[in-house]
C-alpha positions in Angstrom: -4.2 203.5 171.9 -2.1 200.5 173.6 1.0 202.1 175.9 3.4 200.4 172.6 2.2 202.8 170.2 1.6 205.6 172.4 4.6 208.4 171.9 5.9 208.9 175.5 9.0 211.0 175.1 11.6 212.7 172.7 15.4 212.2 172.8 18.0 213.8 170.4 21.2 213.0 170.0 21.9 217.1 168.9 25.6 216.9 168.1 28.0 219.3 166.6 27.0 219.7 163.0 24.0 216.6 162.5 21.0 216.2 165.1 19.3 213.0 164.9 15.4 212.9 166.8 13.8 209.9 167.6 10.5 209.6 169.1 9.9 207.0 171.7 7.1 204.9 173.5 7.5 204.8 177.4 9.1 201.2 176.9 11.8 203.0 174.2 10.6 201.5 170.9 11.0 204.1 167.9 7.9 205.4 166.7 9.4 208.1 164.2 12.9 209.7 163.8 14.4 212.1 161.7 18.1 212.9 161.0 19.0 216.1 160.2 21.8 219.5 159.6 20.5 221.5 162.8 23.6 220.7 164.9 25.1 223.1 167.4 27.2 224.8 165.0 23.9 225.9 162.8 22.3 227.3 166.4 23.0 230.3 168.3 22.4 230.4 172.3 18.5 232.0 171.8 17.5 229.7 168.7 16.8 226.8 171.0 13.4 227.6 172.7 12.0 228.2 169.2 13.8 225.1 167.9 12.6 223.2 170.6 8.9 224.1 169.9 9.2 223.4 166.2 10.4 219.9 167.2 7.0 219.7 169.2 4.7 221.3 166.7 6.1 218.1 164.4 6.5 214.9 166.9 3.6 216.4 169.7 4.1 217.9 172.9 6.5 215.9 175.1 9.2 215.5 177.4 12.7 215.9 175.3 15.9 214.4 176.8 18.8 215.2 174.8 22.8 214.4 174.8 25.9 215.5 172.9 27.3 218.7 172.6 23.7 220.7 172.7 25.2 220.5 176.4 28.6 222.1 175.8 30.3 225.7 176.4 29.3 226.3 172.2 25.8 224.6 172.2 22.5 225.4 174.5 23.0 224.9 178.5 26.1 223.7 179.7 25.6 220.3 181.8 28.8 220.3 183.5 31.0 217.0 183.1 30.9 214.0 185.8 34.6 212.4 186.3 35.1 209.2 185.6 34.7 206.5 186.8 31.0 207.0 185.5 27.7 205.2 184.8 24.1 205.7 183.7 22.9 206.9 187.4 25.8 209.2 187.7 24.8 210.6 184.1 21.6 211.0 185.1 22.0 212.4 188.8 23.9 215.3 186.8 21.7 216.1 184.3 20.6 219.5 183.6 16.9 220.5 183.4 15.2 223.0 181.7 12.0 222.3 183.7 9.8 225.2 182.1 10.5 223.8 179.0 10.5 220.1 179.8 13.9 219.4 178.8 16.7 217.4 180.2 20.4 217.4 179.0 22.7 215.1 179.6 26.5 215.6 180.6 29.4 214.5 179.2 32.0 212.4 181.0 35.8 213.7 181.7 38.7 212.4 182.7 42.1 214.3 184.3 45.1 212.4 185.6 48.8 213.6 186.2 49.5 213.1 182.7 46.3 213.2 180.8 43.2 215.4 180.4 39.9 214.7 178.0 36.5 214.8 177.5 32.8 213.3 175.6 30.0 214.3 174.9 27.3 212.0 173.3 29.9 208.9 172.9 28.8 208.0 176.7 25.6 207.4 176.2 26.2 204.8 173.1 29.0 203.0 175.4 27.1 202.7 178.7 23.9 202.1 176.7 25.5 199.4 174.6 26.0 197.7 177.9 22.7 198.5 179.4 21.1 196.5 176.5 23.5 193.6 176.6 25.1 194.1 173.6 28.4 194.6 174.7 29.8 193.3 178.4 30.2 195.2 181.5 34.1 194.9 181.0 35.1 195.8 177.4 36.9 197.9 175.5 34.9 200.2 172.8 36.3 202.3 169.5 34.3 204.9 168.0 35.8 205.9 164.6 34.3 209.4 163.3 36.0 212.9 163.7 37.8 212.2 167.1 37.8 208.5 167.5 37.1 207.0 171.0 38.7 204.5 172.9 36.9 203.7 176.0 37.4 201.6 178.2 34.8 200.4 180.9 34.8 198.6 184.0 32.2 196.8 186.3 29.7 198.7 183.9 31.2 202.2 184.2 33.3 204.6 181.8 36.7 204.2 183.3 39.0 205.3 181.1 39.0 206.8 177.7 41.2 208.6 174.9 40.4 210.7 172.4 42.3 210.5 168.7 42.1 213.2 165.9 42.2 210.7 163.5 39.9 211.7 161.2 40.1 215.8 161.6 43.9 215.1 160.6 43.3 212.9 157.6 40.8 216.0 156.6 43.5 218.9 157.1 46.0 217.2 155.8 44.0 216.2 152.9 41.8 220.0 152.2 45.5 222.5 153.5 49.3 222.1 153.2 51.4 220.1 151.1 49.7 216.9 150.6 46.3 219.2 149.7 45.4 217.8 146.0 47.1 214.6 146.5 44.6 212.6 148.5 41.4 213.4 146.3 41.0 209.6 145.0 38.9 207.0 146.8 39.9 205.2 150.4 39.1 201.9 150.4 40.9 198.7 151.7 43.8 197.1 149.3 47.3 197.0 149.4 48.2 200.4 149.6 45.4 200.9 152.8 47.5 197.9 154.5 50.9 199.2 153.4 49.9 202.2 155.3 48.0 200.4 158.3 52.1 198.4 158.3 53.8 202.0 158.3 51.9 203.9 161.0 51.5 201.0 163.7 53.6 201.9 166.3 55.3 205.3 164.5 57.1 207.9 166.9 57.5 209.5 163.4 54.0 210.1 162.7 54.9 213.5 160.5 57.7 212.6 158.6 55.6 209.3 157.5 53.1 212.3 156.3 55.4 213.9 154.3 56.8 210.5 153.0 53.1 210.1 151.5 53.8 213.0 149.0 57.7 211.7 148.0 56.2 208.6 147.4 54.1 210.1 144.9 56.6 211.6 143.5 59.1 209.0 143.4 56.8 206.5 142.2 56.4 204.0 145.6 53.2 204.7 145.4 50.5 205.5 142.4 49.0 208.5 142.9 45.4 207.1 142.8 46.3 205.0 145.7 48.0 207.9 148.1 44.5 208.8 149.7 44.4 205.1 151.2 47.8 205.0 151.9 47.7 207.8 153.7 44.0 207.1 155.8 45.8 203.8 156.4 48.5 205.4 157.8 46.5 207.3 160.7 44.2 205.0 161.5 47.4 202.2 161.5 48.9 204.5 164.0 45.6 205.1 166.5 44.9 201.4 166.7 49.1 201.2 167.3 48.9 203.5 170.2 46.7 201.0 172.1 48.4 198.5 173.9 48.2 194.7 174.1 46.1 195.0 171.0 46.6 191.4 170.3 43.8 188.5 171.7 41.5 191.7 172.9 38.1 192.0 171.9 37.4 195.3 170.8 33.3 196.4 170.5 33.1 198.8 167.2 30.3 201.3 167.5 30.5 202.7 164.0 29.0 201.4 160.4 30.3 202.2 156.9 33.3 202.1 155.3 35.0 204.0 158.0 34.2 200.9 160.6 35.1 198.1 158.0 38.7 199.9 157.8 39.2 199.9 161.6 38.3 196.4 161.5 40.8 195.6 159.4 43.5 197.6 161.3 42.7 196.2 164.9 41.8 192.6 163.1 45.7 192.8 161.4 47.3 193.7 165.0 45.6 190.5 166.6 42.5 192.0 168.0 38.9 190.8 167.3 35.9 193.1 166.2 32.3 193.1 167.4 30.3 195.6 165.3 27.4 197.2 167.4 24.6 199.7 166.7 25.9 202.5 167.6 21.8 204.2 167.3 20.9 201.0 169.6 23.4 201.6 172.0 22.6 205.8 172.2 18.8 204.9 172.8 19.3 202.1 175.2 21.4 205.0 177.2 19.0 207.5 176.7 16.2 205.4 177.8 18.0 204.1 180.7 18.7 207.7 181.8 15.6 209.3 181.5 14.2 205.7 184.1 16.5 206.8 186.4 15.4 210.4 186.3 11.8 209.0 187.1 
């Protein structure tokens, strides 16, 4: 068989509840991948060597490289976190091995100031190997809506500086426990209500009381109660893309699909700022692929 069709390695982007697993020619083309609900959370500490063999009975026996949070405190083997300022060679100078299994984990990437303190796991490897392919530039700013959304910002082709918003696990409590629980059960989706909200929560030092003011709306007809669930997702995400400043003329590189990414693009595109969409599965592989050359 020709080296282009020839499975080479695994990598797995083994996160906290999915796991995606692709399997890779030596050049990093996909020659199979599978997505699936064996994230950390549905692991304990001993499962893995067993998991890790099942993977190989199904893709062949071969070198696995893996990121995300497989290589936190709750997941596998802790790979300890690099500071930033950080790139693909630091990434791949600390990676963990596993070398009786053939396994490499990648670290995450952390950042502590006077002021500030946070951490990623996985969201590195999309952003520096978004750049790595070309498909972003080595000075940009990135956004990665999902759970925790990510703002990162890199310089001279290395994680800089980043932030991390609860965005999503809010709009999830607030909509499943407390007072608004029952009110935000209709559909998101982008309308006047989404940009009404997107309006309200730009810039808001009164983030909670705009929360509550969901529900009196409601009640005091403002707002239809079909519409509150986009009203209020507008609200959040119009206040994440509000905390980030001199929105206005920059060019912000979405790694993120589905509706969740179209609504972010029309928050930072109704603040001034411009949207390039990327793959955010091309972007984790390019990183993954650039790692494991480094590791070589």
């Amino acid at each position: 068989m020709s080296s282009d069709v020839t499975p080479a390695y695994i990598a797995i982007d083994w996160g906290t509840t999915n796991r995606r697993i692709y399997v890779l020619t030596a050049g990093g083309a996909v020659l199979d991948t599978v997505r699936d609900d064996r994230g950390v959370l549905a692991m304990a500490p001993g499962d893995y060597p067993n998991e890790i063999a099942a993977i190989r009975v199904r893709f062949g026996a071969l070198p696995i490289i893996a990121a995300g949070m497989v290589g936190s405190t709750r997941g596998w083997r802790e790979a300890a976190y690099v500071p930033a300022p950080a790139d693909l060679p630091t990434l791949a100078g600390a990676a963990t091995r596993i070398p009786q299994l053939d396994v490499t984990i990648v670290p995450g990437v952390s950042l502590l100031t006077d002021t500030r303190a946070d951490v990623m796991r996985g969201e590195e490897v999309q952003v520096l190997g978004a750049v790595a392919a070309g498909l972003a530039p080595a000075d940009a700013l990135f956004a990665q809506p999902g759970t925790h959304n990510k703002w990162v910002r890199v310089t001279g082709g290395r994680i800089a500086d980043f932030a991390t918003t609860m965005t999503g696990e809010l709009f999830a409590l607030v909509k499943g426990h407390g007072i608004l629980a029952g009110m935000l059960d209709g559909p998101v989706a982008n309308g006047p209500a989404f940009r009404d909200g997107l309006s309200r929560g730009a810039g808001a030092c009164d983030l909670t009381a705009a929360l509550f003011g969901v529900r009196a709306s409601v009640l005091l007809g403002r707002i239809a109660a079909d519409d509150a669930a986009s009203y209020a997702s507008g609200l959040l995400i119009g206040n994440d893309i509000g905390a980030v400043p001199d929105m206005a003329g920059q060019t912000v590189h979405l790694l993120s699909s589905g509706l969740l990414a179209d609504l972010y693009t029309i928050g930072i595109e109704a603040r001034g700022g411009t949207v390039v969409a990327l793959d955010s599965h091309a972007g984790f592989l390019a990183g993954l692929h650039a790692i494991r050359e480094h590791l070589s």
